[in-house]
PQR file of N, CA, C, O and H, with PARSE charges and radii, in Angstrom:
ATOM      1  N   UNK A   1      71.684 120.259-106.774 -0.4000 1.5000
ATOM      2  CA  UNK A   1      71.631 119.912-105.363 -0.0000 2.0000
ATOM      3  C   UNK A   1      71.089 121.124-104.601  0.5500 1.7000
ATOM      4  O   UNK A   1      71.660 122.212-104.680 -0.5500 1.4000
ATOM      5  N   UNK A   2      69.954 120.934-103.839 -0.4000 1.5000
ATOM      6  CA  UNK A   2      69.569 121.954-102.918 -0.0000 2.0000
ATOM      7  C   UNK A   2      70.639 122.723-101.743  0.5500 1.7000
ATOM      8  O   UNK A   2      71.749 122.238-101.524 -0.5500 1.4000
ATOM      9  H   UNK A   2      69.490 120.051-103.774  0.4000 1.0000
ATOM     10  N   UNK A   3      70.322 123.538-101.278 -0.4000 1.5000
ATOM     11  CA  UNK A   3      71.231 124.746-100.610 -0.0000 2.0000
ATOM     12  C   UNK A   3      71.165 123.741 -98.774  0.5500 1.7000
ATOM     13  O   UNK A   3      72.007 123.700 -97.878 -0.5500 1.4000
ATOM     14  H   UNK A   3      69.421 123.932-101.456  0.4000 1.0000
ATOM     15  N   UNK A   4      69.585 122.996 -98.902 -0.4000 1.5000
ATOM     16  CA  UNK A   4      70.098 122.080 -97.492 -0.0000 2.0000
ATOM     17  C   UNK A   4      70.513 120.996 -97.504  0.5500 1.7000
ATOM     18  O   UNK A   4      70.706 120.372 -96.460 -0.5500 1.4000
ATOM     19  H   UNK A   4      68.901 123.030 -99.630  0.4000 1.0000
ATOM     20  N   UNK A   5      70.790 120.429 -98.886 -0.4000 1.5000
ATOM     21  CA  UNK A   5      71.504 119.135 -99.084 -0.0000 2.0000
ATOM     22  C   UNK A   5      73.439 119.683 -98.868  0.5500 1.7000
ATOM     23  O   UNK A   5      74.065 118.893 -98.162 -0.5500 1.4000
ATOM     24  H   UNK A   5      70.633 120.935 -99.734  0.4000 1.0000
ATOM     25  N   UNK A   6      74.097 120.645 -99.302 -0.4000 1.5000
ATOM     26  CA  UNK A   6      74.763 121.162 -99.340 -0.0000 2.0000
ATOM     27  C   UNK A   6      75.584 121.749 -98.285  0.5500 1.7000
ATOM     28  O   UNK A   6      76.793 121.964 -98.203 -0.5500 1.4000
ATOM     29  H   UNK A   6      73.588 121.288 -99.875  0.4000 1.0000
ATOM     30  N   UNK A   7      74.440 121.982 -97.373 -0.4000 1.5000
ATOM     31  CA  UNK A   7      74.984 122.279 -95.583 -0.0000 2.0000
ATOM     32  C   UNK A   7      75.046 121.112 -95.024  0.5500 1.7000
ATOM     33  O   UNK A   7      75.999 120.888 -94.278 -0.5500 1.4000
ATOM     34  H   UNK A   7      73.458 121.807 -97.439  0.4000 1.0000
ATOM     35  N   UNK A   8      74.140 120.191 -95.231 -0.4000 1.5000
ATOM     36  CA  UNK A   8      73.977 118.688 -94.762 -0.0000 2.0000
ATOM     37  C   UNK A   8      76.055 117.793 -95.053  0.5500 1.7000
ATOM     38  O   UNK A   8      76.997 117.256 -94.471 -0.5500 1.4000
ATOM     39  H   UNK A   8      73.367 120.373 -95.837  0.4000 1.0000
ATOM     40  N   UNK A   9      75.513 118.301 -96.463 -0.4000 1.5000
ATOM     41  CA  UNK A   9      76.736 117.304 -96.732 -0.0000 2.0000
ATOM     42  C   UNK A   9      78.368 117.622 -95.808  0.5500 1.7000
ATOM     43  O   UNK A   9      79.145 116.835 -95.266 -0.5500 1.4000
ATOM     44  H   UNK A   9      74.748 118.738 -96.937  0.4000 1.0000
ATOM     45  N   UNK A  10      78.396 119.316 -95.975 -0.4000 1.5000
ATOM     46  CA  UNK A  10      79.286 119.939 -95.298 -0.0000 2.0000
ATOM     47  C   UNK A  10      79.060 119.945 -94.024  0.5500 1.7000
ATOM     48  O   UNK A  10      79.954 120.396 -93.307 -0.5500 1.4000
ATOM     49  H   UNK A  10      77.765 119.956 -96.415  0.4000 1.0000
ATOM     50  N   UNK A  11      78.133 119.578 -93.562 -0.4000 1.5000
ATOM     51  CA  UNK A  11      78.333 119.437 -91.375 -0.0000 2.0000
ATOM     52  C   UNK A  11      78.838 118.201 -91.663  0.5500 1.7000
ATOM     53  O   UNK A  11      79.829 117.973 -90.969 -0.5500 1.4000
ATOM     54  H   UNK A  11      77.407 119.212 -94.145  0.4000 1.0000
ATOM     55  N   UNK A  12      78.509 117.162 -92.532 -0.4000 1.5000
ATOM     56  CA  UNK A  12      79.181 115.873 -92.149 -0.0000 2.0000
ATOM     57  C   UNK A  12      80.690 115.796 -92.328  0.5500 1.7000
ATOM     58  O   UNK A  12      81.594 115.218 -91.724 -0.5500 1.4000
ATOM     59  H   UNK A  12      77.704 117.347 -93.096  0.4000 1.0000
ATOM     60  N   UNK A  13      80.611 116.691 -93.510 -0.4000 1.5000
ATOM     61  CA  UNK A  13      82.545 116.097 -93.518 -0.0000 2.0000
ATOM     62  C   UNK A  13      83.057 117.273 -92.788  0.5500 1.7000
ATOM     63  O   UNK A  13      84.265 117.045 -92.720 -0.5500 1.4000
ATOM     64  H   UNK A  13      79.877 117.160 -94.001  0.4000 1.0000
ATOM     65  N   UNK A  14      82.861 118.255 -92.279 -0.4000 1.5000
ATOM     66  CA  UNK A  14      83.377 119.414 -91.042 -0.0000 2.0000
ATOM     67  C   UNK A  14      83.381 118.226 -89.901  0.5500 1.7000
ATOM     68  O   UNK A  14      84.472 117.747 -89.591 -0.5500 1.4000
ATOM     69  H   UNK A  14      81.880 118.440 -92.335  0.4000 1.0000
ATOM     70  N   UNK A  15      82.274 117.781 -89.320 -0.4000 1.5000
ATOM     71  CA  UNK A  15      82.377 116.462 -88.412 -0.0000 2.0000
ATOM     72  C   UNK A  15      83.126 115.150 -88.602  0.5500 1.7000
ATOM     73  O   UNK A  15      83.278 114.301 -87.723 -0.5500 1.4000
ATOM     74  H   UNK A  15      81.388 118.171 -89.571  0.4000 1.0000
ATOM     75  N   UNK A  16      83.622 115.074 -89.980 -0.4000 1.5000
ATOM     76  CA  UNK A  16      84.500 113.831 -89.496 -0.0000 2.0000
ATOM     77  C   UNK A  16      85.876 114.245 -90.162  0.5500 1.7000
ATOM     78  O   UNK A  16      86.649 113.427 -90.661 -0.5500 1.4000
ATOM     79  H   UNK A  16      83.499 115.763 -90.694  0.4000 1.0000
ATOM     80  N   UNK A  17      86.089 115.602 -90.110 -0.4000 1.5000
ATOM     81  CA  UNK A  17      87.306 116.486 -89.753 -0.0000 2.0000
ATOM     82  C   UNK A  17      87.757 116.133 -88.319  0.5500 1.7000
ATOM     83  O   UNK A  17      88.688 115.471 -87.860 -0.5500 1.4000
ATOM     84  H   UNK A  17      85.461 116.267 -89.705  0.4000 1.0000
ATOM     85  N   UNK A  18      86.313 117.119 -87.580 -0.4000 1.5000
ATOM     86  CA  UNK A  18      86.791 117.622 -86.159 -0.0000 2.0000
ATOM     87  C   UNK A  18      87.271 115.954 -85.687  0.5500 1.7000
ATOM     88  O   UNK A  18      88.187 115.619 -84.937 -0.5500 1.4000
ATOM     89  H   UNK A  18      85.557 117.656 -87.953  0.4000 1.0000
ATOM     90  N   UNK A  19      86.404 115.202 -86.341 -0.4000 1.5000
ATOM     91  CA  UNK A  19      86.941 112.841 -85.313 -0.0000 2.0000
ATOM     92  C   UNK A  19      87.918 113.074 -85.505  0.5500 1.7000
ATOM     93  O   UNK A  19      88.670 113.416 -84.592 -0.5500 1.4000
ATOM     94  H   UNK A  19      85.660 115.474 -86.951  0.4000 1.0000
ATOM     95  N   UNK A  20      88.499 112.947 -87.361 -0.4000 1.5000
ATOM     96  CA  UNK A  20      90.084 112.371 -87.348 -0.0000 2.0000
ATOM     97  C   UNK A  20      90.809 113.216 -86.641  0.5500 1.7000
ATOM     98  O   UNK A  20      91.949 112.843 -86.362 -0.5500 1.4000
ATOM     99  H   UNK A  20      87.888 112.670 -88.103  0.4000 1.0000
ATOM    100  N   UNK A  21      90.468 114.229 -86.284 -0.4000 1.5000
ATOM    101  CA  UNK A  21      91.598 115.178 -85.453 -0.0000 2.0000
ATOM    102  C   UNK A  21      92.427 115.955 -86.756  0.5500 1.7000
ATOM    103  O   UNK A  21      93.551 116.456 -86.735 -0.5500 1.4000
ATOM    104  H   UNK A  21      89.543 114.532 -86.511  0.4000 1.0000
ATOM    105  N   UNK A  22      91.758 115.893 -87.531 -0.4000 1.5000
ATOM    106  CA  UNK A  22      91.955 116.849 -88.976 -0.0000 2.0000
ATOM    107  C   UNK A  22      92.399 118.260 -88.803  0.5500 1.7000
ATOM    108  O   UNK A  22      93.227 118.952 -89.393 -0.5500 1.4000
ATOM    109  H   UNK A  22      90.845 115.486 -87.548  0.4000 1.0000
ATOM    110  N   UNK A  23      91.357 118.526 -87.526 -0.4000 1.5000
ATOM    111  CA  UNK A  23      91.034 119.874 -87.646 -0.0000 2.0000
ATOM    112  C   UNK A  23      90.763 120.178 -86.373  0.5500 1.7000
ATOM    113  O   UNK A  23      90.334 119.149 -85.850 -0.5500 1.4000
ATOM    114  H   UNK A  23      90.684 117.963 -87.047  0.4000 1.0000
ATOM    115  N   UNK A  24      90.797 121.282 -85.402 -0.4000 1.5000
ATOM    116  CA  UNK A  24      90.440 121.445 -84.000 -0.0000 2.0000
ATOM    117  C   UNK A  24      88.666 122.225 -84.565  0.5500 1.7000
ATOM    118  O   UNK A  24      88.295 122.786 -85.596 -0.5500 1.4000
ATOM    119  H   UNK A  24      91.146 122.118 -85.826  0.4000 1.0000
ATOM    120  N   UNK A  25      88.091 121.916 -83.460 -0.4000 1.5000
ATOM    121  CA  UNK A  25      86.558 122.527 -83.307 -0.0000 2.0000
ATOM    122  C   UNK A  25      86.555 123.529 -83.918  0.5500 1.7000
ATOM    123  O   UNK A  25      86.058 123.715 -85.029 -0.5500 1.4000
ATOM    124  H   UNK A  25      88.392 121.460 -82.623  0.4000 1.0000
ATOM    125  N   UNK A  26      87.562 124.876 -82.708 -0.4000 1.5000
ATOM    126  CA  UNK A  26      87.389 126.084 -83.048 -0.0000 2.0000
ATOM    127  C   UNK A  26      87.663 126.529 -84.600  0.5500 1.7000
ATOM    128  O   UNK A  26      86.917 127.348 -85.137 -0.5500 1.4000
ATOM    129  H   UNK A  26      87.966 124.726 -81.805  0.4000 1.0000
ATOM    130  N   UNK A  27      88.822 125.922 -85.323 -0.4000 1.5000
ATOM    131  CA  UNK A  27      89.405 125.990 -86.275 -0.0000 2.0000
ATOM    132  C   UNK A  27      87.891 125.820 -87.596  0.5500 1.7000
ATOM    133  O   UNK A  27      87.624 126.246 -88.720 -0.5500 1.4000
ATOM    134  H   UNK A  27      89.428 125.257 -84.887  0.4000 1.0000
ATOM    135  N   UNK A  28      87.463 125.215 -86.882 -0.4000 1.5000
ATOM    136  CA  UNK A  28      86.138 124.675 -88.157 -0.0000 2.0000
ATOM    137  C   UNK A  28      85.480 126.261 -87.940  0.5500 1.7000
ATOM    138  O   UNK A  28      85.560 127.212 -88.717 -0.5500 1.4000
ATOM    139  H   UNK A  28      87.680 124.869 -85.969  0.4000 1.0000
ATOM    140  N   UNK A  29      84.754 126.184 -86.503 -0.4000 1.5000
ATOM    141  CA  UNK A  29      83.807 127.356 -87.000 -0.0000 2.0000
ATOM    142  C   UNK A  29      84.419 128.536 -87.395  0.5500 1.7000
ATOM    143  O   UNK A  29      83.602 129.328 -87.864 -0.5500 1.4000
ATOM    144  H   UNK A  29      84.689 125.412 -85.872  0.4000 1.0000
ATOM    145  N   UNK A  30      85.946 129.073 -87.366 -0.4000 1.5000
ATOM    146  CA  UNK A  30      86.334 130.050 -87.799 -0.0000 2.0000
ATOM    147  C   UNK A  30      86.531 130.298 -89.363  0.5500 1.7000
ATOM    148  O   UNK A  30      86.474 131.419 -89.867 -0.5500 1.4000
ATOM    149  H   UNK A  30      86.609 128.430 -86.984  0.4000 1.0000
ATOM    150  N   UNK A  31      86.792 129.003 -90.142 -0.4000 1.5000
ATOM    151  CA  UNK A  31      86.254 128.885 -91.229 -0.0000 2.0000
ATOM    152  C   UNK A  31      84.871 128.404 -91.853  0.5500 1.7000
ATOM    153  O   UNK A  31      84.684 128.404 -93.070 -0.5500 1.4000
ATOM    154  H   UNK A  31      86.837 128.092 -89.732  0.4000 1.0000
ATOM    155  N   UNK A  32      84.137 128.087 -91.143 -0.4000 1.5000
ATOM    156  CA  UNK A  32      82.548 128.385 -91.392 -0.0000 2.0000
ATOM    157  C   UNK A  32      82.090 129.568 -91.509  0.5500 1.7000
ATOM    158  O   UNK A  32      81.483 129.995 -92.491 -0.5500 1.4000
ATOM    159  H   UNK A  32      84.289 128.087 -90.154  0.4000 1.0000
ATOM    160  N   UNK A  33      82.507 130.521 -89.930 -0.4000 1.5000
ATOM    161  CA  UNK A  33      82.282 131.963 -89.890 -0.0000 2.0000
ATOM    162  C   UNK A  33      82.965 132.653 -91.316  0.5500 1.7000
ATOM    163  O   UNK A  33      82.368 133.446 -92.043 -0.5500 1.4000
ATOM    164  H   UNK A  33      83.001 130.174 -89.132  0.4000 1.0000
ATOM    165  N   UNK A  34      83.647 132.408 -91.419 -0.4000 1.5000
ATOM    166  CA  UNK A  34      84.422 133.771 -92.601 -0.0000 2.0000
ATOM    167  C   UNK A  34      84.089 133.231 -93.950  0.5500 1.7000
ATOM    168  O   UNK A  34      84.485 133.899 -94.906 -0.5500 1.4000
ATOM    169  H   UNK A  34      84.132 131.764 -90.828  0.4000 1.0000
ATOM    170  N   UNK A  35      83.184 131.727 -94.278 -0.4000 1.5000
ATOM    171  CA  UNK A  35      83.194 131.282 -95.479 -0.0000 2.0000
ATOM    172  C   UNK A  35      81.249 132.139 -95.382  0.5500 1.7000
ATOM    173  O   UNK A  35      80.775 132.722 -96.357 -0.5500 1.4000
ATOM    174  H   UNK A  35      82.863 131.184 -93.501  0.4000 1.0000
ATOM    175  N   UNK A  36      80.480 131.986 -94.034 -0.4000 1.5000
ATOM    176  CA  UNK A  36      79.646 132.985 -94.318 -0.0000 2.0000
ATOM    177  C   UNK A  36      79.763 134.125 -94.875  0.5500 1.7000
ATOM    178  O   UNK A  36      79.244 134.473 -95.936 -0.5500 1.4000
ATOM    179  H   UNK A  36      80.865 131.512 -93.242  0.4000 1.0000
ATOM    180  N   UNK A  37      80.395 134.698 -94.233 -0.4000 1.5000
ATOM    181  CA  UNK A  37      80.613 135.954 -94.346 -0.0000 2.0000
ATOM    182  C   UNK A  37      81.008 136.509 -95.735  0.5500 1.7000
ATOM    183  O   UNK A  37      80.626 137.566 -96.236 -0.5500 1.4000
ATOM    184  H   UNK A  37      80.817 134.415 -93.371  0.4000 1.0000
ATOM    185  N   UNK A  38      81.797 135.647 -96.228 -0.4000 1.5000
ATOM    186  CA  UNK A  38      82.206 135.724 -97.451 -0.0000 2.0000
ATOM    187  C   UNK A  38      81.406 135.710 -98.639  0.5500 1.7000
ATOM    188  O   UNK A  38      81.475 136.534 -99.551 -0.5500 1.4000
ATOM    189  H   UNK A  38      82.108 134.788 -95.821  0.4000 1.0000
ATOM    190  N   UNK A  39      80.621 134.694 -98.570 -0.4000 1.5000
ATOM    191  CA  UNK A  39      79.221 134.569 -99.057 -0.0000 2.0000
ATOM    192  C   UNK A  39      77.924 135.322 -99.096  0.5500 1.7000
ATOM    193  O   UNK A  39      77.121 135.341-100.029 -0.5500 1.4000
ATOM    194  H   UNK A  39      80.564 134.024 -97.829  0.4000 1.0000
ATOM    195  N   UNK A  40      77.821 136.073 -97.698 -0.4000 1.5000
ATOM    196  CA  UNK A  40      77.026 137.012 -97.576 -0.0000 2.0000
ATOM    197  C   UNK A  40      77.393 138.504 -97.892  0.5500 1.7000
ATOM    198  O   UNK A  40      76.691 139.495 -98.095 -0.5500 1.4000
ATOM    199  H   UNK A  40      78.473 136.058 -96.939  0.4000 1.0000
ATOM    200  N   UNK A  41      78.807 138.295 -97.857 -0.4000 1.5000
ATOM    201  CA  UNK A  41      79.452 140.066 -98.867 -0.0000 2.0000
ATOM    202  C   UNK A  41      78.813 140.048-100.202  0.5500 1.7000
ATOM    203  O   UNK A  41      78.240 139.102-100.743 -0.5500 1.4000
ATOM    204  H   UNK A  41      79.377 137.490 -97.692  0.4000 1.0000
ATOM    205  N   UNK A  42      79.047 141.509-100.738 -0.4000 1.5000
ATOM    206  CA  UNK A  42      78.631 141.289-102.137 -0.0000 2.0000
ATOM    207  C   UNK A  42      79.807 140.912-103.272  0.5500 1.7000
ATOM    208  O   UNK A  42      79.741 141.272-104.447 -0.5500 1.4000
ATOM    209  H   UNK A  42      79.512 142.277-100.298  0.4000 1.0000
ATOM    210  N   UNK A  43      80.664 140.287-102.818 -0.4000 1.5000
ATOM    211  CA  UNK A  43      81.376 139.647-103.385 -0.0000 2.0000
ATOM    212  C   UNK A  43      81.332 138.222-103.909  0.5500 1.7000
ATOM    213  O   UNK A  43      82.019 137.716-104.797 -0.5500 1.4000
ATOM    214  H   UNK A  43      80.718 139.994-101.863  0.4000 1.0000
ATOM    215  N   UNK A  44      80.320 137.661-103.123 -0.4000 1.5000
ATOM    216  CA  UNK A  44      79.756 136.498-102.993 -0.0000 2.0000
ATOM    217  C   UNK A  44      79.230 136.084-104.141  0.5500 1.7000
ATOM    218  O   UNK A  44      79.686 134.968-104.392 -0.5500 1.4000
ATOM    219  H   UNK A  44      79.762 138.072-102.402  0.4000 1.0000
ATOM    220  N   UNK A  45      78.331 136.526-105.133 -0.4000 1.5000
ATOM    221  CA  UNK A  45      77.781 136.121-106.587 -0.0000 2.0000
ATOM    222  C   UNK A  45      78.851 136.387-107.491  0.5500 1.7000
ATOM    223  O   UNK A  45      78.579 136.171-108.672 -0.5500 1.4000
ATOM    224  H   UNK A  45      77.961 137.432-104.929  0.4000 1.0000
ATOM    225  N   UNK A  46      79.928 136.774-107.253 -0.4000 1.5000
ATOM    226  CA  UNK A  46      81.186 137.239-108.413 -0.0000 2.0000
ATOM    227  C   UNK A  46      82.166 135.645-108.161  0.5500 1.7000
ATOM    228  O   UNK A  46      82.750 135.043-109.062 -0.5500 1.4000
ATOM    229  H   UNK A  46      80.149 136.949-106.293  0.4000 1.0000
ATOM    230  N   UNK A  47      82.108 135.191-106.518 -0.4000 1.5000
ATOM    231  CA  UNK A  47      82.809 134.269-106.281 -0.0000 2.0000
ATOM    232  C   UNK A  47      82.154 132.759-106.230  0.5500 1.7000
ATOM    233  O   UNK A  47      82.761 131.698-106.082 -0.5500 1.4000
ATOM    234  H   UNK A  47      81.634 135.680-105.786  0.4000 1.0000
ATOM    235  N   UNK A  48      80.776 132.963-106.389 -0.4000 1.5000
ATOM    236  CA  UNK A  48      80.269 132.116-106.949 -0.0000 2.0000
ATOM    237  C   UNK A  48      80.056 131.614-108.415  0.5500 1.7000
ATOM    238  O   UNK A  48      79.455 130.600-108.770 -0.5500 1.4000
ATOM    239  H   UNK A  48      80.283 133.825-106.509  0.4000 1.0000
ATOM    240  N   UNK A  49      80.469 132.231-108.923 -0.4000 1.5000
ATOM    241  CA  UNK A  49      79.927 132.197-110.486 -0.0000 2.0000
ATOM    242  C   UNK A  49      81.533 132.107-110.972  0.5500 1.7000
ATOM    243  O   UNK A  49      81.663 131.783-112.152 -0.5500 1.4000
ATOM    244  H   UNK A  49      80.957 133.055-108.635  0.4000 1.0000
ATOM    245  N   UNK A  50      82.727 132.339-110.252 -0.4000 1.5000
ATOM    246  CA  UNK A  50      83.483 131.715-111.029 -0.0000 2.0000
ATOM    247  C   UNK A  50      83.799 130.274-110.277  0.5500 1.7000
ATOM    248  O   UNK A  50      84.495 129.441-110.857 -0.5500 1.4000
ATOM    249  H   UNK A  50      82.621 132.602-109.293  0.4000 1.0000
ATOM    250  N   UNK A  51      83.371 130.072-109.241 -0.4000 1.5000
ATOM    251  CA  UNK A  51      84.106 128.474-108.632 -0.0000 2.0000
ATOM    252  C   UNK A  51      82.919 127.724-109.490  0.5500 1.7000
ATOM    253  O   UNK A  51      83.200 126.562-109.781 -0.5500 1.4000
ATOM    254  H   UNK A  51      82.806 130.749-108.770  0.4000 1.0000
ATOM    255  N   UNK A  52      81.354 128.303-110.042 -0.4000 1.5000
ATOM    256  CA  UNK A  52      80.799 127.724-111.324 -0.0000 2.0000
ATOM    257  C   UNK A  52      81.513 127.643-112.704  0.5500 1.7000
ATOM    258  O   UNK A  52      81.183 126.787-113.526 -0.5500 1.4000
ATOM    259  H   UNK A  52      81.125 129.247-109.805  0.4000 1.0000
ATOM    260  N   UNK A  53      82.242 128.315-112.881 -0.4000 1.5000
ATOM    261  CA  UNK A  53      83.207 128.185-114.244 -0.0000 2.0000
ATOM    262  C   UNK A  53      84.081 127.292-114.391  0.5500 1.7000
ATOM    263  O   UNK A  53      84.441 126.707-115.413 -0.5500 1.4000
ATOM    264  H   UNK A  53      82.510 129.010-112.214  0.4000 1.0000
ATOM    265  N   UNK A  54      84.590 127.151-112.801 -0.4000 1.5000
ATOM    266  CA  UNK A  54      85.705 126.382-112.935 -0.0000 2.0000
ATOM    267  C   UNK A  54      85.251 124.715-112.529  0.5500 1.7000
ATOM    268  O   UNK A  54      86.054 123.791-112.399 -0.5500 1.4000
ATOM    269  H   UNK A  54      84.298 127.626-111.970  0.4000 1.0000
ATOM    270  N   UNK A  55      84.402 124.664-112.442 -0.4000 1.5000
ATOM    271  CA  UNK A  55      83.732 123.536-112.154 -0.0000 2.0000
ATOM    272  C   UNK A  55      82.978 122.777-113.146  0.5500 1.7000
ATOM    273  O   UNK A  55      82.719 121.574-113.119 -0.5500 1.4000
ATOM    274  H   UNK A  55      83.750 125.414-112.547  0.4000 1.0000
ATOM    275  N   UNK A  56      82.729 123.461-113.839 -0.4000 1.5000
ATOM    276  CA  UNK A  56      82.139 123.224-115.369 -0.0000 2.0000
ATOM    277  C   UNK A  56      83.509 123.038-116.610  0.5500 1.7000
ATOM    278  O   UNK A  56      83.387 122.454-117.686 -0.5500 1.4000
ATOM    279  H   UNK A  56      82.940 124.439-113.860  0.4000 1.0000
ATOM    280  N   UNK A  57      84.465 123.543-116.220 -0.4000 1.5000
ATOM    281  CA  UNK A  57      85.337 123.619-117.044 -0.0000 2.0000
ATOM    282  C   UNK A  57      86.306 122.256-116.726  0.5500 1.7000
ATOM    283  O   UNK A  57      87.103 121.767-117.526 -0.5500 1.4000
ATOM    284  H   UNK A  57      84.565 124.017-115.345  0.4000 1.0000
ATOM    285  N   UNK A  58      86.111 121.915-115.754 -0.4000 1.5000
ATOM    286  CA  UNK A  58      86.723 120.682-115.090 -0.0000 2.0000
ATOM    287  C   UNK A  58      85.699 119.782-115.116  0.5500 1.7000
ATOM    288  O   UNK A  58      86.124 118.865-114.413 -0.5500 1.4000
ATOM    289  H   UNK A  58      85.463 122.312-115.103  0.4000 1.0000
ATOM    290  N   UNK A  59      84.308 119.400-115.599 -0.4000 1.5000
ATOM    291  CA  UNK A  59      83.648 118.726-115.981 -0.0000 2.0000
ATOM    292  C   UNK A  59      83.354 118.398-117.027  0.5500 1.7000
ATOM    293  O   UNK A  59      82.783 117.349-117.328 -0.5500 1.4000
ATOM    294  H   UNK A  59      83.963 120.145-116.169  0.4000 1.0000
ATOM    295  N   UNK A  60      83.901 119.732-118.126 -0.4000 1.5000
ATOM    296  CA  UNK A  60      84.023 119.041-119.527 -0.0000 2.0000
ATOM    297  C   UNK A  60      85.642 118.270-119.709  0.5500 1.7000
ATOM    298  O   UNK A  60      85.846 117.338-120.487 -0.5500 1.4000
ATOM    299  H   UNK A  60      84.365 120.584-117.882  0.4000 1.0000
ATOM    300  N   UNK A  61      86.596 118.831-118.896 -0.4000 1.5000
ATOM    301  CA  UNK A  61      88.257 117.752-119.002 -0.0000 2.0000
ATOM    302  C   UNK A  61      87.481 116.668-118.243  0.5500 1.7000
ATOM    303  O   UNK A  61      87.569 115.568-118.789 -0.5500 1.4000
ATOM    304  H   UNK A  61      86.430 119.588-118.264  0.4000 1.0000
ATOM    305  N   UNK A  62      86.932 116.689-117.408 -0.4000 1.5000
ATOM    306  CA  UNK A  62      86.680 114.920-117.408 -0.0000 2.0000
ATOM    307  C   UNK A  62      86.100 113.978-118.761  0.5500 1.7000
ATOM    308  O   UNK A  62      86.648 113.138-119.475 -0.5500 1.4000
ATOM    309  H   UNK A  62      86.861 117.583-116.964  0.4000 1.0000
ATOM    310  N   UNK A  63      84.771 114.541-118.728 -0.4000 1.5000
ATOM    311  CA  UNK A  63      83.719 114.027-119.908 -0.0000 2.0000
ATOM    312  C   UNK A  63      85.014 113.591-121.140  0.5500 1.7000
ATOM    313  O   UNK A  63      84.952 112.503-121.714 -0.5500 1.4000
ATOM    314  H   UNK A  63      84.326 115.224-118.148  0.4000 1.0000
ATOM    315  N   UNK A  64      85.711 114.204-121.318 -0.4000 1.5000
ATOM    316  CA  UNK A  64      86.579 114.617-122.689 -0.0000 2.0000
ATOM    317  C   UNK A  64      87.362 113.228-122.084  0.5500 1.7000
ATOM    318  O   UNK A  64      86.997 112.398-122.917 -0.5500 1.4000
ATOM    319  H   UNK A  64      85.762 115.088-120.852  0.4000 1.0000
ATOM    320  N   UNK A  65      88.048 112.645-121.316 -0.4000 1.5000
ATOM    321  CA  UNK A  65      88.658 111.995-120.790 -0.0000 2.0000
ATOM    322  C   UNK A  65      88.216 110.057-121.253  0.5500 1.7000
ATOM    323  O   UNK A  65      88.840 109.138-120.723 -0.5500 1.4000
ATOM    324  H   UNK A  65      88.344 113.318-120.639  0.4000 1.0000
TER
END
């Protein structure tokens, strides 16, 4: 999946957070802001590559299923 299919998908369900009243506005962009940020540290390819491990590892317990 591309990197703008991926923001796409996440403004939609951040937006039908903020409807159900899930979540307040501000509350979203403060975790948007710090999930940037987080991403743009150089911590970011260490924390990417394991939520890839664990995602793969939970795709072979399905398959196996």
């Amino acid at each position: 999946m591309s990197l703008v299919a991926i923001c796409i998908v996440l403004g939609v369900l951040v937006a039908l957070m903020i409807k159900a009243k899930a979540i307040r506005a501000w509350g979203a962009l403060l975790r948007i802001a710090f999930g940037v940020t987080l991403a743009a540290s150089p911590m970011g390819q260490y924390l990417s590559a394991a939520l890839h491990a664990v995602g793969t590892w939970a795709m072979t317990q399905l398959r196996a299923v």
